[in-house]
ROMILUM-781656 format. One record per residue (C-alpha): x, y, z. Coordinates in steps of 0.1 Angstrom, whole numbers, m for minus. Last residue first. Layout:
# residues N
<rec xx="X" yy="Y" zz="Z"/>
...
# end
This chain:
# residues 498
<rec xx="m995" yy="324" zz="m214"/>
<rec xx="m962" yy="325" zz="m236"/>
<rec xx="m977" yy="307" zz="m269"/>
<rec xx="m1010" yy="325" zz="m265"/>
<rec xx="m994" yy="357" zz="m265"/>
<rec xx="m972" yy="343" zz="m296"/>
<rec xx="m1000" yy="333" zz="m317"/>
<rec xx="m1027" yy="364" zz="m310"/>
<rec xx="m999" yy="389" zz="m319"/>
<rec xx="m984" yy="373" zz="m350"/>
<rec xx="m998" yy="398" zz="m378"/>
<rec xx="m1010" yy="433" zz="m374"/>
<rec xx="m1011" yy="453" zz="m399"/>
<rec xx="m978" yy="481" zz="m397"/>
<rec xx="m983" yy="516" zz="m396"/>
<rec xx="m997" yy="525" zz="m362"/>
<rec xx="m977" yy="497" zz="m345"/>
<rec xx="m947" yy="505" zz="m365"/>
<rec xx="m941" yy="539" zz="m357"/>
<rec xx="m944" yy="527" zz="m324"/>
<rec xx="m915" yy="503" zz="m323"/>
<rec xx="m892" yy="526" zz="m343"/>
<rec xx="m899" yy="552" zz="m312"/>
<rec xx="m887" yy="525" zz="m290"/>
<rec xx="m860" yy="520" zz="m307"/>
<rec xx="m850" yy="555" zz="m308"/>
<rec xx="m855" yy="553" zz="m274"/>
<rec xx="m828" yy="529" zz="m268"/>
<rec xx="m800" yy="546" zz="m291"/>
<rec xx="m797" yy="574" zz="m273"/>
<rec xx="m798" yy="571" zz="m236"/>
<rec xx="m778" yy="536" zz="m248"/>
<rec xx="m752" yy="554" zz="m263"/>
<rec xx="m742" yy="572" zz="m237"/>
<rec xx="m708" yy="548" zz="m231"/>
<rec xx="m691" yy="566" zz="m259"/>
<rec xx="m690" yy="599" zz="m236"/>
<rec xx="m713" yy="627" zz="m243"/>
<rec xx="m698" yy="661" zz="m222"/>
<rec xx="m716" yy="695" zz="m226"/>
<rec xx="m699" yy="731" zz="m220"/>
<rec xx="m725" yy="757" zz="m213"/>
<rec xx="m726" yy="794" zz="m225"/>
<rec xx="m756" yy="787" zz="m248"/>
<rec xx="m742" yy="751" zz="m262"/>
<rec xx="m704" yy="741" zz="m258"/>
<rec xx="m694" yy="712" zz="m271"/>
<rec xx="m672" yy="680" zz="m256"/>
<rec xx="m673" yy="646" zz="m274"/>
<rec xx="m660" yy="621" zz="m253"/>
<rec xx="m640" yy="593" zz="m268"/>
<rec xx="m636" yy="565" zz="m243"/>
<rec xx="m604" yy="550" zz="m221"/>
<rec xx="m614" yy="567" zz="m191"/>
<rec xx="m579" yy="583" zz="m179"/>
<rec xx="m568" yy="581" zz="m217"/>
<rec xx="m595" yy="602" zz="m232"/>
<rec xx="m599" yy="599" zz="m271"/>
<rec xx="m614" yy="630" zz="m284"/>
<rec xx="m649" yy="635" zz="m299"/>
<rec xx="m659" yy="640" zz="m337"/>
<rec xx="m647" yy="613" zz="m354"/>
<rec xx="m650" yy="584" zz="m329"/>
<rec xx="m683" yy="601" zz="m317"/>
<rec xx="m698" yy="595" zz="m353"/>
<rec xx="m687" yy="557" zz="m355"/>
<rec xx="m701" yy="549" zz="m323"/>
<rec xx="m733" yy="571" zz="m326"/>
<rec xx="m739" yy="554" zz="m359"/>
<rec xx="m734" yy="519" zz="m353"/>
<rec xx="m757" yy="523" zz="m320"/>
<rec xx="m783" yy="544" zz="m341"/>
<rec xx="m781" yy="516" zz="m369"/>
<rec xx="m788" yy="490" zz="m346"/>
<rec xx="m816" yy="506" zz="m329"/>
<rec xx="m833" yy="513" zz="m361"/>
<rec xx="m833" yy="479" zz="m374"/>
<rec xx="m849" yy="464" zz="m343"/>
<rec xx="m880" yy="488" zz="m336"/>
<rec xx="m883" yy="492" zz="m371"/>
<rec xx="m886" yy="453" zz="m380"/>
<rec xx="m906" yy="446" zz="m348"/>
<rec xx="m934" yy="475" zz="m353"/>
<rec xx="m931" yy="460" zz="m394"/>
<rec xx="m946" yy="428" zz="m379"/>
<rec xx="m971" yy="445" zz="m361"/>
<rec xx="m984" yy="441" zz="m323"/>
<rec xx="m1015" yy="453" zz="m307"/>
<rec xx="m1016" yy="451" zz="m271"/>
<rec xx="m1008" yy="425" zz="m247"/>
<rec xx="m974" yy="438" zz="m241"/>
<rec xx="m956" yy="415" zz="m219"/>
<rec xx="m937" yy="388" zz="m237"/>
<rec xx="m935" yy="400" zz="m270"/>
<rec xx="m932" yy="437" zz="m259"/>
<rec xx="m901" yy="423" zz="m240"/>
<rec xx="m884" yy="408" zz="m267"/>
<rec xx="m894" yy="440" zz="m293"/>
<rec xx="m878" yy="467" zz="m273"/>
<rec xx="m846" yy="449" zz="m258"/>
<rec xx="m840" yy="437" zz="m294"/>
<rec xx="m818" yy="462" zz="m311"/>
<rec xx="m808" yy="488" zz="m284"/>
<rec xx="m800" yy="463" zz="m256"/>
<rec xx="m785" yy="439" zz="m282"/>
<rec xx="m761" yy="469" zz="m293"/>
<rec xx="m759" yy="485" zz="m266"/>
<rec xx="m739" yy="453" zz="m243"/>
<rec xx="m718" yy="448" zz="m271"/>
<rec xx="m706" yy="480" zz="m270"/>
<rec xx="m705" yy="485" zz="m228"/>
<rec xx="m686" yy="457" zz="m228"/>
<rec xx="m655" yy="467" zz="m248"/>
<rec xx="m651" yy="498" zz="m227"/>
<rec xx="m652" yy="477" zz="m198"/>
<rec xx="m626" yy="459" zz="m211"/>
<rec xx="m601" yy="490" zz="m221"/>
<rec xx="m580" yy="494" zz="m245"/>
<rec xx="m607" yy="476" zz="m274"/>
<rec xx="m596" yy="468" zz="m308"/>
<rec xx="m583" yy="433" zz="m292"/>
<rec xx="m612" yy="414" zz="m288"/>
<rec xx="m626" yy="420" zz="m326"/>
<rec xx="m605" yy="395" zz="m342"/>
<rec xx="m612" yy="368" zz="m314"/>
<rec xx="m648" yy="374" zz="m316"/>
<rec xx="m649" yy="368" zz="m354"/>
<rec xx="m627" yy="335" zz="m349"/>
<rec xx="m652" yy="324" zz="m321"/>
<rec xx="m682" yy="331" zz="m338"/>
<rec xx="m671" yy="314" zz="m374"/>
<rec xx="m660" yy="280" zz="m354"/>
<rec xx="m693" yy="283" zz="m340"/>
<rec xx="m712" yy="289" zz="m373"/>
<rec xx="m691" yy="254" zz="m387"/>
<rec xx="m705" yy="234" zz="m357"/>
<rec xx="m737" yy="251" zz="m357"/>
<rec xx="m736" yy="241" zz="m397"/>
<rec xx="m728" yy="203" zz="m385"/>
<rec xx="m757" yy="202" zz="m358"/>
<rec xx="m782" yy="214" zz="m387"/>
<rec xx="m773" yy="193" zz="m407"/>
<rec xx="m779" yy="161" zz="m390"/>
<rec xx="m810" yy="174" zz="m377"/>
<rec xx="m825" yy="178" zz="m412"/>
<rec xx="m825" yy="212" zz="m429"/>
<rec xx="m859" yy="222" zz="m443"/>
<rec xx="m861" yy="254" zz="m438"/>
<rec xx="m824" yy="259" zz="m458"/>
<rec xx="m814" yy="297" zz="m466"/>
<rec xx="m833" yy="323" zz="m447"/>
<rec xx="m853" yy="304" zz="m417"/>
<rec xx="m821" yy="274" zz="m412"/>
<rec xx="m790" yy="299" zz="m425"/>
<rec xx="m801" yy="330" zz="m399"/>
<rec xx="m817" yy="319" zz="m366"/>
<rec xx="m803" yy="279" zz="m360"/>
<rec xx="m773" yy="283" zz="m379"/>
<rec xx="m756" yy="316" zz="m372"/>
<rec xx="m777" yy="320" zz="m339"/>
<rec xx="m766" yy="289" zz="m332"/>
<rec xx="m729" yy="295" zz="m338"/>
<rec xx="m736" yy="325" zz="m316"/>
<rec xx="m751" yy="303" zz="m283"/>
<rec xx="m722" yy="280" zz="m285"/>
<rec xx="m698" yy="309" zz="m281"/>
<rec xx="m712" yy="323" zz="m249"/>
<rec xx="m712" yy="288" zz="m232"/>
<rec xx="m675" yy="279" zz="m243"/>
<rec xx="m664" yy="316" zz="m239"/>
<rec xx="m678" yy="321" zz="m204"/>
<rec xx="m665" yy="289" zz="m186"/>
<rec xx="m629" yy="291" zz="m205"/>
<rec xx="m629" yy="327" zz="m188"/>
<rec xx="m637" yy="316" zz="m157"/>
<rec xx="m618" yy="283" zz="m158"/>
<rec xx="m586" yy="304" zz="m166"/>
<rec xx="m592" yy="324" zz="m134"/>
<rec xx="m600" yy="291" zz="m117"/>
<rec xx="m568" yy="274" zz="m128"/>
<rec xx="m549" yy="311" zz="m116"/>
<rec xx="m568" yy="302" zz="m81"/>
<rec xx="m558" yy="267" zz="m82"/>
<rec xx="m522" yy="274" zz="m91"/>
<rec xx="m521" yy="304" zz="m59"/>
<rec xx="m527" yy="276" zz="m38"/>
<rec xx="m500" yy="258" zz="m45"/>
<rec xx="m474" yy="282" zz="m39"/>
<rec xx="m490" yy="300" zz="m9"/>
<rec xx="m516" yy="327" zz="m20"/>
<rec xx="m510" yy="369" zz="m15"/>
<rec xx="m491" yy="373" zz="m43"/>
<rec xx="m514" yy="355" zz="m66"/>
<rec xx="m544" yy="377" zz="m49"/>
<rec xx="m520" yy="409" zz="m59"/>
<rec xx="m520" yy="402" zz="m97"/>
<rec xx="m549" yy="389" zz="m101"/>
<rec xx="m568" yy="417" zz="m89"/>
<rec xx="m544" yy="443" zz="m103"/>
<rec xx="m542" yy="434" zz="m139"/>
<rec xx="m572" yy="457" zz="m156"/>
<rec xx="m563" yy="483" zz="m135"/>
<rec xx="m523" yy="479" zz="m150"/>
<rec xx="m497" yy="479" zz="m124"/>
<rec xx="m475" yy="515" zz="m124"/>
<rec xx="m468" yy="516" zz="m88"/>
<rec xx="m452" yy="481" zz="m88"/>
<rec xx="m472" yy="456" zz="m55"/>
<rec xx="m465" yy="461" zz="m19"/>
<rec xx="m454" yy="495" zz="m24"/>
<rec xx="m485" yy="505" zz="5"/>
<rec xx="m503" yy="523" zz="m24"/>
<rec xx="m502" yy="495" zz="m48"/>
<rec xx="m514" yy="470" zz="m24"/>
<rec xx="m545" yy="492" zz="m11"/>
<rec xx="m555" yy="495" zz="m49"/>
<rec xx="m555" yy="452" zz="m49"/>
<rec xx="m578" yy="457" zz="m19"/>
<rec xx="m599" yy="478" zz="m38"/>
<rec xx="m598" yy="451" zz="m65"/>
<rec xx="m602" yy="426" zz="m35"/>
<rec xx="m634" yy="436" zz="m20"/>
<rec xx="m651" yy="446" zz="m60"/>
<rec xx="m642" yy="411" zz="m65"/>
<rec xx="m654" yy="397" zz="m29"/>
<rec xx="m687" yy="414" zz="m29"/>
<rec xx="m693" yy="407" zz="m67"/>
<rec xx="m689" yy="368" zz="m60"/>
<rec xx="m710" yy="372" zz="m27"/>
<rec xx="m739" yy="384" zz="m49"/>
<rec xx="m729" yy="362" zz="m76"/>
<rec xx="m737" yy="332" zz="m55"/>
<rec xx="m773" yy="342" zz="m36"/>
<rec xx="m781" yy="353" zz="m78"/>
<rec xx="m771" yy="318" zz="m86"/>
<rec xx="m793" yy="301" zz="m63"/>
<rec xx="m820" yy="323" zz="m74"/>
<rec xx="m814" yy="313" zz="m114"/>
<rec xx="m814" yy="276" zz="m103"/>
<rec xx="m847" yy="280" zz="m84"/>
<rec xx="m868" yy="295" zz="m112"/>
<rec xx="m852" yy="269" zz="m136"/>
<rec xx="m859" yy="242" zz="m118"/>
<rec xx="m899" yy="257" zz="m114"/>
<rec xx="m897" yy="260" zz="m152"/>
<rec xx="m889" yy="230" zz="m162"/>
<rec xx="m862" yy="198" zz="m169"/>
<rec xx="m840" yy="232" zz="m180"/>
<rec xx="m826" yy="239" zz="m215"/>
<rec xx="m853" yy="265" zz="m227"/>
<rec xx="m839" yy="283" zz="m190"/>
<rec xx="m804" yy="276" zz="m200"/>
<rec xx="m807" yy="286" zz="m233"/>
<rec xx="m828" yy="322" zz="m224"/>
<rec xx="m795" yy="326" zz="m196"/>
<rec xx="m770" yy="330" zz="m234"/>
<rec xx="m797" yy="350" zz="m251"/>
<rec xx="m798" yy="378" zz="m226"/>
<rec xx="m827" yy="400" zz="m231"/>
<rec xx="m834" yy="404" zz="m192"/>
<rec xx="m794" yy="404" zz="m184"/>
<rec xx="m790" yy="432" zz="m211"/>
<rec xx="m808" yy="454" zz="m182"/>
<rec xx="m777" yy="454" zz="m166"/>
<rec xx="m762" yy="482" zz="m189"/>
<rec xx="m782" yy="507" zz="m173"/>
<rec xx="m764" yy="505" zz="m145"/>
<rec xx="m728" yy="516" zz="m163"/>
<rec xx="m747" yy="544" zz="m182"/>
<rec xx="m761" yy="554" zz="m151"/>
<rec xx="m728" yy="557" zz="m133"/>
<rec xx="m716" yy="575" zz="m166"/>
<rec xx="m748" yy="600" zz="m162"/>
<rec xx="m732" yy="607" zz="m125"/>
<rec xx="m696" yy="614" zz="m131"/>
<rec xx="m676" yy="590" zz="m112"/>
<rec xx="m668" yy="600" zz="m79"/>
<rec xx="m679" yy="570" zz="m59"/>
<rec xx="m713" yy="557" zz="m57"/>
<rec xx="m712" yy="541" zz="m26"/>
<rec xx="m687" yy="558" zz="m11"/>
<rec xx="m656" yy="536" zz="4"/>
<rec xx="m637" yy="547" zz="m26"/>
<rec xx="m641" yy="588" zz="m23"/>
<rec xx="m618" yy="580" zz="8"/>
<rec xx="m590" yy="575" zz="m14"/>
<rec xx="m569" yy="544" zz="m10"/>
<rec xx="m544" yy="534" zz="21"/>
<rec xx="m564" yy="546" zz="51"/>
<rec xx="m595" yy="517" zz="42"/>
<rec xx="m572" yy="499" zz="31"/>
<rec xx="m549" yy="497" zz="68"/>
<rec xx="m584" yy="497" zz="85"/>
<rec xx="m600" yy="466" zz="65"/>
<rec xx="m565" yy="441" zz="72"/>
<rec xx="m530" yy="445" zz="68"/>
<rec xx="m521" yy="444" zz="29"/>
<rec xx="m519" yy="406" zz="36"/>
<rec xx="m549" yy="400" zz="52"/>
<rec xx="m568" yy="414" zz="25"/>
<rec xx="m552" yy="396" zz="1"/>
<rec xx="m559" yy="365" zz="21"/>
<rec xx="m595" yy="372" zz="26"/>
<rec xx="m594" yy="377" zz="m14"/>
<rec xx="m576" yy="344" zz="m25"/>
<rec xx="m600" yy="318" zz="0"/>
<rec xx="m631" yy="330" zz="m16"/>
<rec xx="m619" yy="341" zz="m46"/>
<rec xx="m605" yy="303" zz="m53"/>
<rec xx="m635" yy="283" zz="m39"/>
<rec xx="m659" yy="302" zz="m59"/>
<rec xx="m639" yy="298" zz="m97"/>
<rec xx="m625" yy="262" zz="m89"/>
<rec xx="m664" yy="249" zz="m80"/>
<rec xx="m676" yy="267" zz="m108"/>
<rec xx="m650" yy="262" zz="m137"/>
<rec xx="m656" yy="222" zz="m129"/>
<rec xx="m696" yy="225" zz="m131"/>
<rec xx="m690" yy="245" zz="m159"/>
<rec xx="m671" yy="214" zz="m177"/>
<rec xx="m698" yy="193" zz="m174"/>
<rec xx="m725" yy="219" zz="m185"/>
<rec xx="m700" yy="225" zz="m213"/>
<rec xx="m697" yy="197" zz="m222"/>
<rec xx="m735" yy="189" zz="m225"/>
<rec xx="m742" yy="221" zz="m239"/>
<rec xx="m721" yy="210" zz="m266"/>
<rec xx="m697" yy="179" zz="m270"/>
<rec xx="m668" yy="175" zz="m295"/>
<rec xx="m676" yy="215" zz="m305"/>
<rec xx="m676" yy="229" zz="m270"/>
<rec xx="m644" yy="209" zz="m262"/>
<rec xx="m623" yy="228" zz="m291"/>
<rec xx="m636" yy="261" zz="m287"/>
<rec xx="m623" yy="257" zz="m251"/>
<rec xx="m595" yy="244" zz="m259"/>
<rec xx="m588" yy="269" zz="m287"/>
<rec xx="m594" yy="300" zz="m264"/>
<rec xx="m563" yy="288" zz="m246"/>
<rec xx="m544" yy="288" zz="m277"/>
<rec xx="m555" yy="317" zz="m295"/>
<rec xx="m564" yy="337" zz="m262"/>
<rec xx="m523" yy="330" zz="m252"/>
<rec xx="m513" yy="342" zz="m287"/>
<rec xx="m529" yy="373" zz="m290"/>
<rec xx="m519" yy="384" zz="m251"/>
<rec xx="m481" yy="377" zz="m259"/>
<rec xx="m470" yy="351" zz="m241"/>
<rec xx="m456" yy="354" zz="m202"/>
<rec xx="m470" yy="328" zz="m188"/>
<rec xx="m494" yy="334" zz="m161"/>
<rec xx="m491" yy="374" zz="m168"/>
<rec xx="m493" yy="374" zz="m206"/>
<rec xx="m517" yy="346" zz="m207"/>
<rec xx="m541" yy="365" zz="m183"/>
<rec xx="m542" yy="394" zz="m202"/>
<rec xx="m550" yy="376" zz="m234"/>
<rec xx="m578" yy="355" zz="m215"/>
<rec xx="m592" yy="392" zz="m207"/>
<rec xx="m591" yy="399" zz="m245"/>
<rec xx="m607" yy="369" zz="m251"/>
<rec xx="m634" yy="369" zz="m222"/>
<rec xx="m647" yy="402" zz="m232"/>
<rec xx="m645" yy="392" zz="m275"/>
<rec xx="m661" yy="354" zz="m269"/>
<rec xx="m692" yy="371" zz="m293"/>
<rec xx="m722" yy="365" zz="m277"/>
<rec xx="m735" yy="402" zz="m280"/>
<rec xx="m725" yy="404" zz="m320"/>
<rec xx="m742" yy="374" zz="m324"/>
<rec xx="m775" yy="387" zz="m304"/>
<rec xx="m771" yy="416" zz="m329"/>
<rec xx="m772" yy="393" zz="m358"/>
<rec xx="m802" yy="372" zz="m345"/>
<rec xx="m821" yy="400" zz="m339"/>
<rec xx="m812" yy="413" zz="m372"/>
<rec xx="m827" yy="377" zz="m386"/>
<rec xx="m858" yy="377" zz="m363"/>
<rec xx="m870" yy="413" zz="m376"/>
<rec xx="m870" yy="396" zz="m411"/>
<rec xx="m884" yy="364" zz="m399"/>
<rec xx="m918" yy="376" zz="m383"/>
<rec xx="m927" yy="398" zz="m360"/>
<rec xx="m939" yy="377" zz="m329"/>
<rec xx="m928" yy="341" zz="m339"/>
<rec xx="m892" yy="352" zz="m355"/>
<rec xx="m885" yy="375" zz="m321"/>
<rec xx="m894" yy="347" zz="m304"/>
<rec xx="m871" yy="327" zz="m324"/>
<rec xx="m847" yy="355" zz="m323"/>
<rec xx="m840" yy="343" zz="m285"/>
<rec xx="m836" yy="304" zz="m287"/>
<rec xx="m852" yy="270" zz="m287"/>
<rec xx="m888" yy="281" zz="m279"/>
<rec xx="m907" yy="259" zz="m259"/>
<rec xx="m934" yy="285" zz="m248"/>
<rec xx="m937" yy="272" zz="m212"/>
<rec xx="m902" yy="277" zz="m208"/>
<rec xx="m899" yy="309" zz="m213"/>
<rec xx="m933" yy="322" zz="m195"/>
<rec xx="m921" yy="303" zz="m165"/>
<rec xx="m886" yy="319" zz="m164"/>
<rec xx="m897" yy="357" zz="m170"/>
<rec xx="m917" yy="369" zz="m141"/>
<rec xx="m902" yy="354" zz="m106"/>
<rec xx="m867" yy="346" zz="m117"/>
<rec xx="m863" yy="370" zz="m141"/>
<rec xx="m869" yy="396" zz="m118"/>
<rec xx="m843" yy="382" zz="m97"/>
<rec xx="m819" yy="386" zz="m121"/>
<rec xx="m833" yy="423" zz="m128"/>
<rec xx="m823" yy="426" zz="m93"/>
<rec xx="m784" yy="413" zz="m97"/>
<rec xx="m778" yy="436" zz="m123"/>
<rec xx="m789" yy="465" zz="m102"/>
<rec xx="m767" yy="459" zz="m79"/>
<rec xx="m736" yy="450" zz="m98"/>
<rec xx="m733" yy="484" zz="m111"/>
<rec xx="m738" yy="519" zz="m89"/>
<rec xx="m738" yy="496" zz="m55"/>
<rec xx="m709" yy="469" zz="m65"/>
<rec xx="m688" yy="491" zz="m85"/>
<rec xx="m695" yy="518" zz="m70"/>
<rec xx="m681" yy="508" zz="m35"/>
<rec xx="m642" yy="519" zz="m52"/>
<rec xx="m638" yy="535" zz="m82"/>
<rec xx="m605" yy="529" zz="m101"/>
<rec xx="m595" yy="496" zz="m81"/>
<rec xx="m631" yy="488" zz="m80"/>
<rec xx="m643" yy="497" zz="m118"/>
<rec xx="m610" yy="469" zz="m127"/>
<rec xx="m625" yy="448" zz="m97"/>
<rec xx="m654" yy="450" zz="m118"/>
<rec xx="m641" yy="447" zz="m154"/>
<rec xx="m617" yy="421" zz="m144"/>
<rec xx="m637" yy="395" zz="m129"/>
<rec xx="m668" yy="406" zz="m146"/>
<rec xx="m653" yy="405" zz="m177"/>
<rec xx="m631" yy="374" zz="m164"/>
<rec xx="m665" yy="350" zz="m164"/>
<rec xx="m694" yy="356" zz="m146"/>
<rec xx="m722" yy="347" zz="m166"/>
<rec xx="m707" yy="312" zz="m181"/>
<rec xx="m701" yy="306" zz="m141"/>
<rec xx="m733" yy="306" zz="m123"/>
<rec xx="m753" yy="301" zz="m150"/>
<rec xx="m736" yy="264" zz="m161"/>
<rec xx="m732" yy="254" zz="m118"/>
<rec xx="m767" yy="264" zz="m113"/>
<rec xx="m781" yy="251" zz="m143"/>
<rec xx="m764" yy="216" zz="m134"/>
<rec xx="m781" yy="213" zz="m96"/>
<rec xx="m814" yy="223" zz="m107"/>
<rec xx="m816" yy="198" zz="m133"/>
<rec xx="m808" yy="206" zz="m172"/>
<rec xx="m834" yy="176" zz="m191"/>
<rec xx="m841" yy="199" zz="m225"/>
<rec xx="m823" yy="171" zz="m244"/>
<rec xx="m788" yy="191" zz="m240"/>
<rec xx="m801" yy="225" zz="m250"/>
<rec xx="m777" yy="228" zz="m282"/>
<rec xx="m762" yy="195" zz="m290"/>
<rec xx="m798" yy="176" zz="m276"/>
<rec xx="m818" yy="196" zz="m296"/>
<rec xx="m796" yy="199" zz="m327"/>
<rec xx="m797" yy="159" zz="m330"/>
<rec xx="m768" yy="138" zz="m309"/>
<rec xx="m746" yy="117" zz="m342"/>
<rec xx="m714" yy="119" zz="m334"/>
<rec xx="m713" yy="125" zz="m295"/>
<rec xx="m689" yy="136" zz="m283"/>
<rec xx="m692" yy="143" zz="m241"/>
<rec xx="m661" yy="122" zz="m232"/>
<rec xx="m634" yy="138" zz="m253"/>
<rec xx="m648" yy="174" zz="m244"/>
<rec xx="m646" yy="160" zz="m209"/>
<rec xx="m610" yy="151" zz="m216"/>
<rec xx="m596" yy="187" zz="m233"/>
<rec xx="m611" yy="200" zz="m200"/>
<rec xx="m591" yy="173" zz="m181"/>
<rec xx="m554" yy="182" zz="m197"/>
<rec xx="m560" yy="221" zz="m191"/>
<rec xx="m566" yy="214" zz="m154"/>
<rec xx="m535" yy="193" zz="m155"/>
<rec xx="m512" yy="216" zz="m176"/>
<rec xx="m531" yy="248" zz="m144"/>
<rec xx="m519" yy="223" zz="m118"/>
<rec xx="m484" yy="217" zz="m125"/>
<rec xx="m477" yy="252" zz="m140"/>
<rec xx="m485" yy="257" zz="m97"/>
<rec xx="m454" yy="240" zz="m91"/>
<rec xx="m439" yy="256" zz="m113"/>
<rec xx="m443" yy="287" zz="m92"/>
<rec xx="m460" yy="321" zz="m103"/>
<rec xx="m450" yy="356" zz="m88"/>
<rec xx="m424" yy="362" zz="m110"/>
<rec xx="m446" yy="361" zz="m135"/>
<rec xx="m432" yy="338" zz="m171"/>
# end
């Protein structure tokens, strides 16, 4: 067990565990049809998407991954990632959330499934599998285990992952929601109080700002400028996310939804401040001998805000590390097994599956999710590394077709869909798998970069270019398409999402 954890504050994470395992208890419901299981009776309030969005979208990947950038980086974590990620939230706010929820849909490869048909629909469904996968807040739930209490990382996500595969099944949205609201309130109180404190305790803004390299206080850092893009980039998954589409099909309407995703963004704005705040705080630690010299990147934050807390204290903030991750695997993992049920076995095996059965297969498919995320968690080093994949691989597979759905009002084919999706998932596959065997595994980064010379100049293409690759080549698939393919659900789905 850490040396810098109490029993007393064992205390509060057993009884924190104890009433997640009760909500799930309290929200079964044995015989709740797939509508109210998966978007909870479409009846979310304001109050309850807030407190769902809010912390199923910023669970230990961002946690981790950004103080992670932060203690490497510096400022760019907020300015050259979080930034832009927070805009296209606010975009979605003002252009996407009414059009959503007017058309009813139930999830993301139904629009695909409306638009282009049910072959395009099914590898959207795949790749928006892959992107809900628990694998980010697994391997981080790993890390946490090993430092709360001192199990090995595969162990402590199998356990703790458990409960929260355990309560999503008894309950669905519904526990979750519940639960959420729980993770939220632990998750913002905690940072807030944990990272003044750190700060305090390394001796204030002037003692880090002389303690870490000045490159950190620079708002884009030193890191090489296409991986800064690649990193931005990234945040456009938010507009294609099928895990925030749920929440807005989910909400009482439109105009809640419109107001829950702004209150969020005013929340994860401060919550990316004060991660990004404490992770170069966490640096400020190291440097000053406060904390071990050789503490891991992806460790520091929680490591030096449980140092920084009173016994006590410091419980609560390691309950509302564990709620983050809990938060984003329970909501994350609910939307696979329906992709699994809902996307792939009810259009391609079984149309006419009753209610009933369709709740029991999403049952089985999220069981399925959650194992398949757990294998795949831990053949990453890194967890921004780990992000980045998923991240291309819905970006490159559906970000294309989704949004020429819902704004192109031009023609529209069903093979334009097919190639547009198929293509980009191939290219991603295939850049992955090619740079693995031709580039060289870099240890500072964590990537493979293939270096080459061309002309007298050395060129560098990192793992994390994919998407500069892989996007347009969807694209291009999607206008191949259009002047190949007869058009087929265009009229239908613009009128659906007037």
């Amino acid at each position: 067990m850490s040396n810098y954890v109490a029993n007393f504050d064992y205390v509060i994470i057993f009884f924190y565990i104890v009433m997640l395992i009760s909500v799930g208890i309290y929200s079964y419901k044995k015989d709740s049809t797939y509508d109210q299981f998966m978007l909870a009776g479409r009846g979310m309030t304001t109050p309850m998407l807030i407190s769902t969005m809010v912390s199923t979208y910023y669970g230990l990947d961002i946690l981790f991954g950004s103080s992670e950038m932060a203690f490497n980086d510096g400022l760019m974590a907020f300015f050259g990632y979080a930034l832009s990620t927070l805009v296209f939230y606010l975009f979605i706010a003002f252009y996407m959330s009414k059009k959503l929820r007017a058309a009813n849909f139930v999830s993301l490869p139904e629009i695909l499934e409306k638009a282009y048909g049910r072959k395009t629909s099914s590898i959207g469904a795949v790749s928006s599998m892959i992107y809900c996968l628990p694998t980010t807040s697994l391997f981080a739930l790993g890390r946490v285990s090993e430092f709360v209490f001192g199990i090995d990382a595969h162990y402590g996500a199998l356990l703790l992952g458990g409960i929260a595969l355990g309560y999503t099944l008894l309950g669905g949205l519904k526990a979750v929601a519940i639960t959420d609201t729980i993770q939220f309130s632990l998750m913002c109180i905690t940072v807030a109080v944990g990272v003044p404190l750190l700060v305090h305790e390394v001796g204030g803004f002037a003692a880090i700002k002389e303690a870490v390299p000045t490159g950190h206080f620079e708002f884009f850092g030193t890191v090489p400028p296409f991986l800064l893009l690649a990193y931005a980039s990234s945040s456009l998954a938010v507009l294609i996310d099928p895990s925030l589409y749920q929440r807005i099909f989910a909400s009482r309407s439109a105009k809640q939804a419109r107001n829950a995703i702004l209150a969020a963004t005013a929340i994860w704005t401060t919550f990316d401040w004060l991660v990004v705040a404490g992770g170069i705080a966490a640096l400020a630690a190291v440097s000053k001998g406060i904390l071990a010299s050789n503490v891991h990147p992806n460790d520091a934050f929680l490591i030096a805000v449980t140092y920084a807390l009173p016994i006590g204290l410091s419980g609560i903030f390691l309950a509302g590390v564990l709620a983050t991750a809990m938060s984003t695997i329970d909501g994350y993992t609910l939307v696979a097994g329906s992709n699994i049920s809902y996307d792939m076995y009810r259009p391609l095996i079984k149309p006419d599956a009753s209610d009933k059965e369709l709740v029991k297969v999403t049952k089985i498919s999220i069981v399925i999710a959650w194992t398949i995320g757990y294998l795949v968690a831990f053949q990453f080093e890194r967890i921004m590394a780990l992000l980045i994949f998923v991240t291309t691989v819905i970006l490159a597979t559906v970000f294309v077709p989704v949004l020429m759905a819902l704004f192109y009002q031009g023609k529209k084919t069903a093979l334009a869909g097919l190639l547009s999706c198929s293509m980009g998932l191939v290219s991603v596959l295939t850049f992955y798998i090619g740079l693995s065997r031709i580039g060289d595994y870099n240890e500072v980064w964590g990537t493979y970069i293939w270096t080459f010379t061309l002309a007298d100049n050395t060129y560098s293409i990192w793992q994390e270019y994919s998407l500069f690759f892989c996007l347009p080549i969807s694209l291009l698939g999607f206008f191949i398409g259009n002047i190949f393919g007869k058009t087929t659900g265009d009229n239908k789905i613009r009128g659906d999402l007037k």
